[in-house]
C-alpha positions as CSV (number, residue, x, y, z in Angstrom):
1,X,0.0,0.0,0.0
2,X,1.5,3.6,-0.8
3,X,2.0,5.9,1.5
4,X,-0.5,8.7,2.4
5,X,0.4,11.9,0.8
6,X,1.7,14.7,3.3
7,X,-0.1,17.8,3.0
8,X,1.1,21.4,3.6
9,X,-0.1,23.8,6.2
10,X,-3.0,26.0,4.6
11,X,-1.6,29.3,3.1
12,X,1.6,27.8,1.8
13,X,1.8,29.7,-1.6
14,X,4.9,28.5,-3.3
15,X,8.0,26.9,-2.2
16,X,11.3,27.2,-4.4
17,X,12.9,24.4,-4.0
18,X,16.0,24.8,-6.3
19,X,18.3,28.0,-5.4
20,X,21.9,29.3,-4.5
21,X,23.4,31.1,-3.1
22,X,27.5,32.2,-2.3
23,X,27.7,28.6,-1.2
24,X,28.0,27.5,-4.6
25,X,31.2,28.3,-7.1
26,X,28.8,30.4,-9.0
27,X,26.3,32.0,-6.6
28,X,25.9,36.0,-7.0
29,X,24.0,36.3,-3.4
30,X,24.3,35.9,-0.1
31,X,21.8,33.5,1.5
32,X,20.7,36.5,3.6
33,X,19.9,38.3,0.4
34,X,18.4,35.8,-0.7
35,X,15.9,35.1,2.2
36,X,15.3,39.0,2.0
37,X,14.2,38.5,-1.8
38,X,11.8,35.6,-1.0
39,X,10.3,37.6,1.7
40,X,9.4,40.0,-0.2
41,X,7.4,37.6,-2.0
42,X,5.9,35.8,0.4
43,X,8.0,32.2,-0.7
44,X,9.9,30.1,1.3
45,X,12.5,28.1,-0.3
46,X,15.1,25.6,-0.5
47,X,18.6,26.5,-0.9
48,X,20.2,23.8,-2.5
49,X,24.0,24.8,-3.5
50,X,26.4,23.1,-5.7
51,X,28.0,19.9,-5.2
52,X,29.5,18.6,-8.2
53,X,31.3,15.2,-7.7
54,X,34.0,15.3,-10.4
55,X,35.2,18.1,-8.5
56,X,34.8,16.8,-4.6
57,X,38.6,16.2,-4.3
58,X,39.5,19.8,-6.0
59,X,39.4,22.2,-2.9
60,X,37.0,21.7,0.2
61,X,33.6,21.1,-1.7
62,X,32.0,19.9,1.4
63,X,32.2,22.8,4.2
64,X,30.4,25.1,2.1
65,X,27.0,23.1,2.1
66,X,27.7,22.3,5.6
67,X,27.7,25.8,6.2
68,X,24.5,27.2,4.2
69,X,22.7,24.7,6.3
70,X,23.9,25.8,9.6
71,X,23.4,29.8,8.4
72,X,19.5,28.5,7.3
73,X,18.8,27.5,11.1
74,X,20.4,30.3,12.3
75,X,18.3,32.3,10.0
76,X,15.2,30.6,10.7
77,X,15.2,31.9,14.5
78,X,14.3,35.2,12.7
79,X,11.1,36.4,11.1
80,X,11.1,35.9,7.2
81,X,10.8,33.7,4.6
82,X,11.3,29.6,5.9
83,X,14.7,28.0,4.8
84,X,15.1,24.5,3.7
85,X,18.4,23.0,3.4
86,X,19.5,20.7,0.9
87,X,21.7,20.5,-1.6
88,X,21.9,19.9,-5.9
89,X,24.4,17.2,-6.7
90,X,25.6,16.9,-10.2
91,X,26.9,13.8,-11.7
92,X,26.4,11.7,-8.8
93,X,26.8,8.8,-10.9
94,X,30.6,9.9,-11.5
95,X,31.8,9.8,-7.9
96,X,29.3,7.5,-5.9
97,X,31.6,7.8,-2.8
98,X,31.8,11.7,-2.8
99,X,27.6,12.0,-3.0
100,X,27.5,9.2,-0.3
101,X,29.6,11.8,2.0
102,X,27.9,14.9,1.1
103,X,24.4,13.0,2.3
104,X,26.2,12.0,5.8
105,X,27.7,15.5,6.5
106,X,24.3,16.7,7.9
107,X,20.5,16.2,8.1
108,X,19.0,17.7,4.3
109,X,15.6,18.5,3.3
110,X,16.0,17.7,0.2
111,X,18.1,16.7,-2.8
112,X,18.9,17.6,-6.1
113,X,20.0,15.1,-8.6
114,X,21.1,16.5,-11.7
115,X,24.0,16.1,-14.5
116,X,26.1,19.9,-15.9
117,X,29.0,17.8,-17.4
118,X,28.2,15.1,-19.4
119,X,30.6,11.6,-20.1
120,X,31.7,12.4,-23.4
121,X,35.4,11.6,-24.4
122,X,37.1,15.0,-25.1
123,X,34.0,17.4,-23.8
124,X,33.6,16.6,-19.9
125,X,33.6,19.7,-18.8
126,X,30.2,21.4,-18.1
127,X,28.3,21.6,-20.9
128,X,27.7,25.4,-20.3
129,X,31.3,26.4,-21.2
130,X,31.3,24.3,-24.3
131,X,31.0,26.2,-27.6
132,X,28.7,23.8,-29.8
133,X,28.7,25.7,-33.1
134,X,31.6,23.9,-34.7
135,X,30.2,20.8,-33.4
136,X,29.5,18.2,-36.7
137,X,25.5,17.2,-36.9
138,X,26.6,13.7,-35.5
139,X,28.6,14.7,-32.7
140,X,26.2,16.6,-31.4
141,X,23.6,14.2,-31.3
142,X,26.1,11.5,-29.8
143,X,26.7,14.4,-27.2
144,X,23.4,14.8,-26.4
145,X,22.4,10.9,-26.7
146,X,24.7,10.4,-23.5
147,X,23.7,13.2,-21.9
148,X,20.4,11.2,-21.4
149,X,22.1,8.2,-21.1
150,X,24.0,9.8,-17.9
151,X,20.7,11.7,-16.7
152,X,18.7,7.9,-17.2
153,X,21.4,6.5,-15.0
154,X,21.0,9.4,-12.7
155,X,17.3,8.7,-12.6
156,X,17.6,4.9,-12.1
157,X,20.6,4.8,-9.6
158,X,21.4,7.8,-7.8
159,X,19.7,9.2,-3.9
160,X,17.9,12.1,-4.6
161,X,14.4,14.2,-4.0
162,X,14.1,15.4,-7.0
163,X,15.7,15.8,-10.4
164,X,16.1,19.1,-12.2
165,X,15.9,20.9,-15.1
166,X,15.7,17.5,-17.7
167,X,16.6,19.4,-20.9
168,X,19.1,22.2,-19.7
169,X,21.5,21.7,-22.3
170,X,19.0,23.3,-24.6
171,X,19.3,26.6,-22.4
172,X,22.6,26.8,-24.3
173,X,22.4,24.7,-27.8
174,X,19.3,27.0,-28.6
175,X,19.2,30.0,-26.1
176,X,23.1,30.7,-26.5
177,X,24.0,29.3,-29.9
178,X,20.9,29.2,-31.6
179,X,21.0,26.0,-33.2
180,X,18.1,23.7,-34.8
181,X,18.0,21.2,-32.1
182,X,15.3,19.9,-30.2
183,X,13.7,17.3,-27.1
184,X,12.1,16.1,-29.3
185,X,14.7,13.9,-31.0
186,X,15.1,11.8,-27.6
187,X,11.6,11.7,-26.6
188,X,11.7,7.9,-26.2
189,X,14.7,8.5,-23.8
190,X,12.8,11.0,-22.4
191,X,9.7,9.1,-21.6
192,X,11.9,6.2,-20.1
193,X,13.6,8.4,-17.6
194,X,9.8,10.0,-16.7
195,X,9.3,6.0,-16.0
196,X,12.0,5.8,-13.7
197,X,11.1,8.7,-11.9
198,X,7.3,7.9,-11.4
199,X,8.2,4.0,-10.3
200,X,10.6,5.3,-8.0
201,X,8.4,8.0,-6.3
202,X,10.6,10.7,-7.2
203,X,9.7,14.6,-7.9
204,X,10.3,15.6,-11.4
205,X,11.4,20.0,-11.2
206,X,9.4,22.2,-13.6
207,X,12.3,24.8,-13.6
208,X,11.6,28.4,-14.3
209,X,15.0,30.0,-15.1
210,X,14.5,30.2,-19.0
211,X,11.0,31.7,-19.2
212,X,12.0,35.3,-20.9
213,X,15.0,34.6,-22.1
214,X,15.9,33.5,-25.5
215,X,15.2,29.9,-24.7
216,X,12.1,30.7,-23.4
217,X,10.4,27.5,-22.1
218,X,10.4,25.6,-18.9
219,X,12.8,23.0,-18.2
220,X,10.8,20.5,-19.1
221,X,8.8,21.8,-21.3
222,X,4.7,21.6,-21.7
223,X,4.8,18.9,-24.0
224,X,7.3,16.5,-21.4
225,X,4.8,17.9,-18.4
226,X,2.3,16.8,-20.5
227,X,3.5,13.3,-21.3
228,X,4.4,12.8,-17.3
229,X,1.1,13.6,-16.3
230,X,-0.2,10.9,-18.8
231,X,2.6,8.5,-17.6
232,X,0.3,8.6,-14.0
233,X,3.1,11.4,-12.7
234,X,1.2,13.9,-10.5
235,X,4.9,14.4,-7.9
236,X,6.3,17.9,-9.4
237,X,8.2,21.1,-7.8
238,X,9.1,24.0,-8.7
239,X,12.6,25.6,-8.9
240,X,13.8,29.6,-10.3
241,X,17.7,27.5,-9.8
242,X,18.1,31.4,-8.9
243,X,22.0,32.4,-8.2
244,X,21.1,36.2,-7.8
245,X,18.3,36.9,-5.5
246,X,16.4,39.6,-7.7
247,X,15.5,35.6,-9.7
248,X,14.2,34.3,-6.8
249,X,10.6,32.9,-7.6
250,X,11.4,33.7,-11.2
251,X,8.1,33.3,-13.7
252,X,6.2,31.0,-10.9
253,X,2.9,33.0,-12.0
254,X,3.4,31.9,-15.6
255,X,5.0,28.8,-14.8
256,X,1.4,27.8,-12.5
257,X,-1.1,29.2,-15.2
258,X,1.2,26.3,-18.0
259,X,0.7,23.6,-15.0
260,X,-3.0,24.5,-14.5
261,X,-3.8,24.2,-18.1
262,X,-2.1,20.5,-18.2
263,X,-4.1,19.0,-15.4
264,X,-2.2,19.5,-12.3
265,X,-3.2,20.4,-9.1
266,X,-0.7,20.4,-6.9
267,X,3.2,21.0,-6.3
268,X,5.5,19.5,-3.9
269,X,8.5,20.8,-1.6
270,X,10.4,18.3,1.0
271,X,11.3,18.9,4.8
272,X,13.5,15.9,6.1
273,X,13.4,14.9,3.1
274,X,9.8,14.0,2.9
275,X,7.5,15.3,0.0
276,X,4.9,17.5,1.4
277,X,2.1,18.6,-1.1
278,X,0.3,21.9,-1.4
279,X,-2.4,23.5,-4.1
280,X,-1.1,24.8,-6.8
281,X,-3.9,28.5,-6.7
């Protein structure tokens, strides 16, 4: 028998449950800052800072999640916005030992799995410092092929909450380089890794941070929330993967009107790591 759903305190409006803040190598606010911004919109949020395995050895990778979660208590004694702690670790599936540590150094909320580098011989470096225009046709579909193979693996193997953004390298093959590429192509690999996630009670994230930009969709897109929601997948949450705080909560307006239209009715955010759902109004 499945497990009753968790329901949210009435008057939760949204939770963003994928940000950063200077805890991650590329965060442009402090969580402070950050809090102040979701305040001001009446959010509470996750903050869920980098932890990239293929770098865990490269510097100390760990103290500064261990950190964000002890500044979110301390924060949380205060009036303002509610901070969950948690962290987003990418390529999980490259470094099993380094993930397994970053889940024992303290007690998460939640976790993000999700892959920025992909395993590609000669192009493992994060896919958003790669210039694709002078990739061949074929290379660049054999890039993309295993960067669903690696994100299916992720799905099907790693310990997470919830996994983001499925088609962000499309943030830069389209929004950045403008190139004639689309999910569509891997929509069978797609629909498999919607599979895993459904069977294995997993959120899927309808991430906001392209909406007005020049790759302006969500991450997945209507037509993937579409086919998850006919798959039987009703477990989704909703992330601005905000590094500067005036992003915080980034689109959620347009992002709940797209969700409404599809069918669903409610979101999800996690507190020890347990999904709790609220109304999407």
């Amino acid at each position: 028998m499945k497990p009753r759903p968790v329901f949210a305190a009435p008057g939760v409006r949204f939770v963003d449950t994928h940000t950063h803040s200077t805890y991650s190598h590329d965060g442009k606010s402090s969580l402070a800052e950050m809090r102040a911004a979701m305040s001001a919109r009446g959010v509470d949020f996750a903050v869920t800072d980098h932890f990239d395995t293929e770098l865990a050895w490269d510097g100390d990778r760990f103290s500064p999640i261990l950190r964000a979660a002890e500044e979110a208590e301390r924060l949380n004694r205060t009036p303002g916005a509610h901070i969950y702690h948690g962290v987003e670790i990418g390529e999980a599936i490259w470094n099993d030992t380094a993930a397994d540590r970053i889940l024992s150094l303290c007690r998460h909320d939640v976790v993000i799995g999700s892959i920025h580098s992909v395993r590609y011989p000669g192009w493992m470096q994060p896919f958003s410092l790669i210039d694709f225009r002078n990739f061949p046709a074929e290379k660049l579909d054999g890039y993309l092929s295993q960067y669903f193979t690696d994100l299916a693996e992720t799905a099907e193997t790693a310990d997470y909450d919830i996994l983001a953004h499925l088609t962000v390298p499309y943030r830069y093959l389209i929004g950045k380089f403008g190139l004639a590429v689309s999910p569509e192509r891997f929509l069978p690999e797609i629909s498999a890794i919607l599979d895993t996630v459904i069977r294995r009670g997993k959120a899927l994230e309808v991430n906001t941070s392209c909406l007005g930009s020049a790759y302006d969709v969500l991450m997945p897109d209507e037509r993937i929330l579409r086919l998850y929601r006919e798959k039987g997948g009703r477990r989704l949450t909703i992330g601005s993967d905000a590094h500067l705080a005036e992003n915080a909560a980034h689109a959620f307006e347009s992002a709940k009107n797209v969700l409404l239209s599809i069918g669903f009715s409610e979101l999800t955010y996690y507190e020890n790591r347990r999904p709790i759902a609220y109304p999407i109004a």
